[in-house]
C-alpha positions as a LaTeX table, in Angstrom:
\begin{tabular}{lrrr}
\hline
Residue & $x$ (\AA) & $y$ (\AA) & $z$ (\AA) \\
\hline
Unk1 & 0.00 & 0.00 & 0.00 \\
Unk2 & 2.91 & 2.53 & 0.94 \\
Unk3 & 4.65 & 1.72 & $-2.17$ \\
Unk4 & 1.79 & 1.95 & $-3.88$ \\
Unk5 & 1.15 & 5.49 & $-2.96$ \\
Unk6 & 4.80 & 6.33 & $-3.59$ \\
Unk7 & 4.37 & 5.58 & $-7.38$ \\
Unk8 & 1.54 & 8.15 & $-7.44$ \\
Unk9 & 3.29 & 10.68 & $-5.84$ \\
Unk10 & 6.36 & 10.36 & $-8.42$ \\
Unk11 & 4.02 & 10.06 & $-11.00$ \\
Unk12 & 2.10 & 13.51 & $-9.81$ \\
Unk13 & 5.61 & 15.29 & $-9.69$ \\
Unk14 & 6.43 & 14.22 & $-13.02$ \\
Unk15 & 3.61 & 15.37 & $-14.60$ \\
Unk16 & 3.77 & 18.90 & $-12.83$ \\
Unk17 & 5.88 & 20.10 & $-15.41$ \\
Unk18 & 5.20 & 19.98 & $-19.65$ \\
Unk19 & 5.82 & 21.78 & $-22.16$ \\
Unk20 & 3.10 & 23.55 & $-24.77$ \\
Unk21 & 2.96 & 23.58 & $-28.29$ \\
Unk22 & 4.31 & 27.12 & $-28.50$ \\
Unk23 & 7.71 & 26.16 & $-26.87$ \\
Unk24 & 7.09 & 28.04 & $-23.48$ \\
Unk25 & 7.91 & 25.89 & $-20.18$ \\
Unk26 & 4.34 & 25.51 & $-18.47$ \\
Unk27 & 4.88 & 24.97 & $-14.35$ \\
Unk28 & 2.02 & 23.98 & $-12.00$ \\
Unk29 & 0.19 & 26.87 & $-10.12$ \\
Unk30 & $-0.35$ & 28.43 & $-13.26$ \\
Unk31 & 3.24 & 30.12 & $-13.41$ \\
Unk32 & 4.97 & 30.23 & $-16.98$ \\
Unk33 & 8.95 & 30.21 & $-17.94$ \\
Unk34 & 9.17 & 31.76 & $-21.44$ \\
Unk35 & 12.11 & 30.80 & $-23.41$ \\
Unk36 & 14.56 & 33.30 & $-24.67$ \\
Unk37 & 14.78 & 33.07 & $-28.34$ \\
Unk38 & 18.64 & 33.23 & $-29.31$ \\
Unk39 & 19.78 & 36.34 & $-31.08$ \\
Unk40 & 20.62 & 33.86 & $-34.19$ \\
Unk41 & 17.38 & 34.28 & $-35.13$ \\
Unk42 & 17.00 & 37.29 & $-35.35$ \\
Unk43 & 15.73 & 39.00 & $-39.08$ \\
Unk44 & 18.66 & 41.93 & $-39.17$ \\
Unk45 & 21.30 & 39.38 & $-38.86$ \\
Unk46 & 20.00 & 37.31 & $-42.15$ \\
Unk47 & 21.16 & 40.29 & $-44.18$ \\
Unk48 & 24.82 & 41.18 & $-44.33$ \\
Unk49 & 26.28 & 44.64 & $-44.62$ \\
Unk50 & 27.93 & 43.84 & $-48.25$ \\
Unk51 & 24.62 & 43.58 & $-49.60$ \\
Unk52 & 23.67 & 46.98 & $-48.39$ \\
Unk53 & 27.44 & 48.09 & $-49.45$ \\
Unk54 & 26.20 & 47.40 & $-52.69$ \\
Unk55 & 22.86 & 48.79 & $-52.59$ \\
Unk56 & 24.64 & 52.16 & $-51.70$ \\
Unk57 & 27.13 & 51.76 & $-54.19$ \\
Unk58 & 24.79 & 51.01 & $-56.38$ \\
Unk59 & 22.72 & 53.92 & $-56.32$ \\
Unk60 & 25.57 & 55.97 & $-56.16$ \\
Unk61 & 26.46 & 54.87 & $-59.16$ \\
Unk62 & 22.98 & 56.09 & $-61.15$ \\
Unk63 & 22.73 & 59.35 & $-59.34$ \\
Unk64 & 25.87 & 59.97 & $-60.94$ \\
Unk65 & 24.84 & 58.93 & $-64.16$ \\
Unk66 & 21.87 & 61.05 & $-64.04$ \\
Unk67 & 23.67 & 63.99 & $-62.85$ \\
Unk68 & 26.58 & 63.32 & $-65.60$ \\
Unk69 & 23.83 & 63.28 & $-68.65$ \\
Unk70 & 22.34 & 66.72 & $-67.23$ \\
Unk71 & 26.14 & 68.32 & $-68.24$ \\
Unk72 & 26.34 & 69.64 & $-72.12$ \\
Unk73 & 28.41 & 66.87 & $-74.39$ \\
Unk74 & 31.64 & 68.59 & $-73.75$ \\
Unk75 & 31.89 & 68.00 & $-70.11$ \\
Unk76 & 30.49 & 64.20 & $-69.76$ \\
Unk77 & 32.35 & 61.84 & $-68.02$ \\
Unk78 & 34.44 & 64.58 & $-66.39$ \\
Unk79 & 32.30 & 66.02 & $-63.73$ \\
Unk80 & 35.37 & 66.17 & $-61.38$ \\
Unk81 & 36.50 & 69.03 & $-63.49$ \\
Unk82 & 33.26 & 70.78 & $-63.40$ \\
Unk83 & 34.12 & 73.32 & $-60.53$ \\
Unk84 & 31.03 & 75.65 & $-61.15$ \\
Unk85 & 28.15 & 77.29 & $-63.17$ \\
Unk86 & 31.11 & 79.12 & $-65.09$ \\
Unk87 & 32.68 & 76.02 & $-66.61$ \\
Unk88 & 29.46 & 75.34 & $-67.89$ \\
Unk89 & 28.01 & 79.07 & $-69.05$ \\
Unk90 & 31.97 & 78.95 & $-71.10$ \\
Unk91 & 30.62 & 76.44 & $-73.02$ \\
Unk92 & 27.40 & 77.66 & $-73.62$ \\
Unk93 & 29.59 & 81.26 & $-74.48$ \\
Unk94 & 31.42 & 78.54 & $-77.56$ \\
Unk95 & 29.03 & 77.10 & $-78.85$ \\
Unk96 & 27.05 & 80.80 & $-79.90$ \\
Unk97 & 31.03 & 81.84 & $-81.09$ \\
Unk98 & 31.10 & 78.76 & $-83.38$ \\
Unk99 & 27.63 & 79.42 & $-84.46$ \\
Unk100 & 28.38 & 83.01 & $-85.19$ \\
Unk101 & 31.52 & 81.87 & $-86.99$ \\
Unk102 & 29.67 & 79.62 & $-89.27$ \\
Unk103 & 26.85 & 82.19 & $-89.99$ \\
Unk104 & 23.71 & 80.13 & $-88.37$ \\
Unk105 & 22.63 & 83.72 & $-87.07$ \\
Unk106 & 22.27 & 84.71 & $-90.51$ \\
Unk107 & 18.87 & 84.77 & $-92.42$ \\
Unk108 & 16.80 & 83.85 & $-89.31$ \\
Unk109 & 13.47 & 84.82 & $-89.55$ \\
Unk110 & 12.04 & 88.49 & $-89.19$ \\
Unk111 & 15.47 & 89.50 & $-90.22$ \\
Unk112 & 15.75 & 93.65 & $-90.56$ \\
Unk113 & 11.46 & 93.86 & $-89.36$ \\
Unk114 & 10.94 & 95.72 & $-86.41$ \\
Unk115 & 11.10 & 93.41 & $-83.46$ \\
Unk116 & 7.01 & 92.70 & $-82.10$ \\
Unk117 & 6.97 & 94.17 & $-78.14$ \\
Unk118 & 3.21 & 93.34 & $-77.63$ \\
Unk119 & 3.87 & 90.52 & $-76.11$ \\
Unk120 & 6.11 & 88.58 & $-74.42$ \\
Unk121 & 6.28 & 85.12 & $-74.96$ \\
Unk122 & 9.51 & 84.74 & $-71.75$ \\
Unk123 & 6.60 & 86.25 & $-69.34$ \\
Unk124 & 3.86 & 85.16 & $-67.12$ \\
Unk125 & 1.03 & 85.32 & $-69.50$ \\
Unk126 & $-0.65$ & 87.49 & $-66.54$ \\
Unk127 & 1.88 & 89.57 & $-65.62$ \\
Unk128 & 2.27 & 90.47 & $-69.63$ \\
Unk129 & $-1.40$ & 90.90 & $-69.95$ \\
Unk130 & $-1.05$ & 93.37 & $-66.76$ \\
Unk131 & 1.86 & 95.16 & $-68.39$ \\
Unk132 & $-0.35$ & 95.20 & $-71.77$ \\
Unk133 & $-3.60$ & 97.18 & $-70.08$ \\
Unk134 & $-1.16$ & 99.57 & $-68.21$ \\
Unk135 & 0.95 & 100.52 & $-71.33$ \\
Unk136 & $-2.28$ & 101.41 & $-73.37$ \\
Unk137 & $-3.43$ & 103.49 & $-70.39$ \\
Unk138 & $-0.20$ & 105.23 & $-70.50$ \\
Unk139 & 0.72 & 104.41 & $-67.10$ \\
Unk140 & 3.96 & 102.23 & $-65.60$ \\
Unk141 & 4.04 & 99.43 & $-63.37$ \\
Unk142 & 4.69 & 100.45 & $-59.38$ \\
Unk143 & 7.91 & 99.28 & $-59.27$ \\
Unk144 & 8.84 & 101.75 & $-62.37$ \\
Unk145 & 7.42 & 104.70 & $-60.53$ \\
Unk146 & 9.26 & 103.99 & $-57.34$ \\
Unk147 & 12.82 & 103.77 & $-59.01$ \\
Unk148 & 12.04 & 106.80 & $-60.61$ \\
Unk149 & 11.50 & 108.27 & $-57.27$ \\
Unk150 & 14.07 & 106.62 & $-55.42$ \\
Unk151 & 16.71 & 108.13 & $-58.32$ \\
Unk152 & 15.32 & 111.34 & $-57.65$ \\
Unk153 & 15.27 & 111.49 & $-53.79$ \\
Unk154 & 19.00 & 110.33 & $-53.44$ \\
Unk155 & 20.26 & 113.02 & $-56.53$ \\
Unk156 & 18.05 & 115.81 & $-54.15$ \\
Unk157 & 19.93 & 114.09 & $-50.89$ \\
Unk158 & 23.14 & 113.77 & $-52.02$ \\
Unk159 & 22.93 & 117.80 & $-53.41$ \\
Unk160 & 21.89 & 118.55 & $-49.93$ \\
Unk161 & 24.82 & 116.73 & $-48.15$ \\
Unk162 & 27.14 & 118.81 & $-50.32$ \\
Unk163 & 25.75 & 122.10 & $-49.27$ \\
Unk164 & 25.55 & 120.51 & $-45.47$ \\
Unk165 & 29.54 & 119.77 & $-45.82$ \\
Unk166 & 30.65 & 123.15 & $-46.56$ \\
Unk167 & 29.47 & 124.16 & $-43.05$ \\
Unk168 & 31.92 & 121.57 & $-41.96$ \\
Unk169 & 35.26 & 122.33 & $-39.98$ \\
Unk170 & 33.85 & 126.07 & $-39.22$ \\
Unk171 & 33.91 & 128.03 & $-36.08$ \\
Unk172 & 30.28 & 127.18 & $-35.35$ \\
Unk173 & 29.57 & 123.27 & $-36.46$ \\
Unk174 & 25.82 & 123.83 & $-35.27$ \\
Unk175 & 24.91 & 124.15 & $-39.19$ \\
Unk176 & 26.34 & 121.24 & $-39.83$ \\
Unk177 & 25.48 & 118.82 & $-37.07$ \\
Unk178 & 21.69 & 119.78 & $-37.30$ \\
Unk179 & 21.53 & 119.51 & $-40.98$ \\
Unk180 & 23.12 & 115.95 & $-40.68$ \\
Unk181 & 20.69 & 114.55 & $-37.99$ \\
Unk182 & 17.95 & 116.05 & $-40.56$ \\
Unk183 & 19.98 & 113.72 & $-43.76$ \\
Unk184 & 20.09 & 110.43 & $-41.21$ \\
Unk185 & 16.52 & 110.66 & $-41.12$ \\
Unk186 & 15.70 & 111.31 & $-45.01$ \\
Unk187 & 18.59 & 108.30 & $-45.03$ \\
Unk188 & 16.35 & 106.32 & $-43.51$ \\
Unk189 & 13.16 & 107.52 & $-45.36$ \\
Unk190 & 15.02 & 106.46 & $-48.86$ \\
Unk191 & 15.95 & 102.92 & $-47.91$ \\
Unk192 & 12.54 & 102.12 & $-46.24$ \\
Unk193 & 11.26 & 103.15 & $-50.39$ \\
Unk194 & 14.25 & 100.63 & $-51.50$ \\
Unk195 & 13.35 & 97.93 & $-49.36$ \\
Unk196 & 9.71 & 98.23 & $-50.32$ \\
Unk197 & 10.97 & 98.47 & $-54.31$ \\
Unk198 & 13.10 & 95.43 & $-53.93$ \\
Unk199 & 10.34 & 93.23 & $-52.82$ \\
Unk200 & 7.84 & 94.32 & $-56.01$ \\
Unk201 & 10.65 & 94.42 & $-58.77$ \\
Unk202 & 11.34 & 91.68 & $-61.01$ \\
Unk203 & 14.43 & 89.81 & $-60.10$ \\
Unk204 & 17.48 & 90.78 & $-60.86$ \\
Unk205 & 16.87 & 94.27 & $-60.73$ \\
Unk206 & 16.98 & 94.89 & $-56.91$ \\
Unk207 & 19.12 & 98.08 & $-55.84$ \\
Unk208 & 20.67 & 98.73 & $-53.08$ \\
Unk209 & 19.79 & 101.17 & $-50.20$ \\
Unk210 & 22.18 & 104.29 & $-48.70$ \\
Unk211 & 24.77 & 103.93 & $-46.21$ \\
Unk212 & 25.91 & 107.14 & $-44.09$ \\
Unk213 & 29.52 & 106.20 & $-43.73$ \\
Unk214 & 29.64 & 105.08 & $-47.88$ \\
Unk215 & 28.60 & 108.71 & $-48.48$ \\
Unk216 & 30.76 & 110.24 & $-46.63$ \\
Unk217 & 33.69 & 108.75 & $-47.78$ \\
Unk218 & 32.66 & 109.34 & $-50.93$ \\
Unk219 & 32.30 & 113.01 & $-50.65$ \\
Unk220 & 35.46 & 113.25 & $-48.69$ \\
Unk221 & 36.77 & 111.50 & $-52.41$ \\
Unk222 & 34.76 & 113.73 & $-54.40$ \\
Unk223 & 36.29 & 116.91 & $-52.01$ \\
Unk224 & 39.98 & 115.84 & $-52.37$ \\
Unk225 & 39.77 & 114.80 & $-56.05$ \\
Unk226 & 38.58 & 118.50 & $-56.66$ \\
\hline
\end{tabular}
């Protein structure tokens, strides 16, 4: 009878302990033992880093291809030597020489007729249908009108400044000193017109505004040249 109860207990403790079908240690009292999966497994390490060596080089390889076919005929396969934008306007500047040279400017079309200015086929078509309705008004964009202006107040300011200096180095420098706090602020007056004419203008005509100490050293030229 003892040993009969033995063989039940050993069989009890045996069966405390199995393993399930996902591969995770199952212990009685309802307490589970995961497994750690080995890093060997792991999806990153399937892939070595010569494969993506070669992806890289690979598409290295076409973005210079695409970049080499954007370069005129002359430069391919020597990009290295391309240092900038002027090694490629120089070729642009031979190839209208050699066309010159071999007369392909001759006989073009509309040869000795008076050049069409209606339109403007380079423009926005609504900026050149703007600039159409205010030419047959007679009047001229904004940005026309204020550099007209802006010419005209720095010729006026720069006039003034002369007469200013001549008070200059005198026994009383009162003349001087109030008429240049009164030039600072027309200074200041003219630039805030060139900054507002620089953001309406068409690019590449931009100006730049007045600087005190430029115009002053300037007239000091101007005085010792005379």
């Amino acid at each position: 009878m003892a040993a009969r109860f033995a063989r039940s207990i050993g069989a009890l403790s045996s069966s405390a302990t199995h393993k399930s079908p996902a591969g995770i240690d199952a212990v009685s009292h309802d307490v589970f033992k995961p497994r750690l999966a080995s890093s060997s497994s792991s999806p990153e390490s399937e892939f070595p880093k010569t494969n993506n060596k070669k992806m890289t080089d690979r598409l290295s390889g076409v973005i210079d291809v695409v970049n080499d076919r954007k370069l005129p005929p002359e430069l391919r396969g020597q990009r290295d030597a391309v240092r900038s934008e002027t090694d490629i306007i120089n070729v642009v500047e031979q190839r209208i020489w050699h066309s010159m040279e071999e007369g392909q400017f001759e006989n073009l079309p509309g040869k000795g007729k008076p050049l069409d200015l209606n339109t403007n086929s380079h423009a926005d078509p609504a900026e050149d249908t703007l600039y159409r309705i205010l030419s047959r008004n007679k009047c001229a964009p904004e940005w026309v009108e204020l550099n007209k202006e802006i010419r005209n107040r720095v010729v006026e300011w720069r006039s003034a400044l002369k007469r200013a200096w001549t008070h200059r180095g005198s026994v009383d420098d009162s003349a001087w000193i109030e008429a240049s706090e009164s030039l600072k602020l027309q200074i200041r007056d003219i630039n805030n017109k060139v900054f507002r004419y620089n953001l309406i203008v068409p690019f590449g005509r931009q100006m730049l505004g007045l600087k005190w100490e430029k115009e002053m050293d300037r007239l000091k030229e101007e005085s010792t040249g005379s």
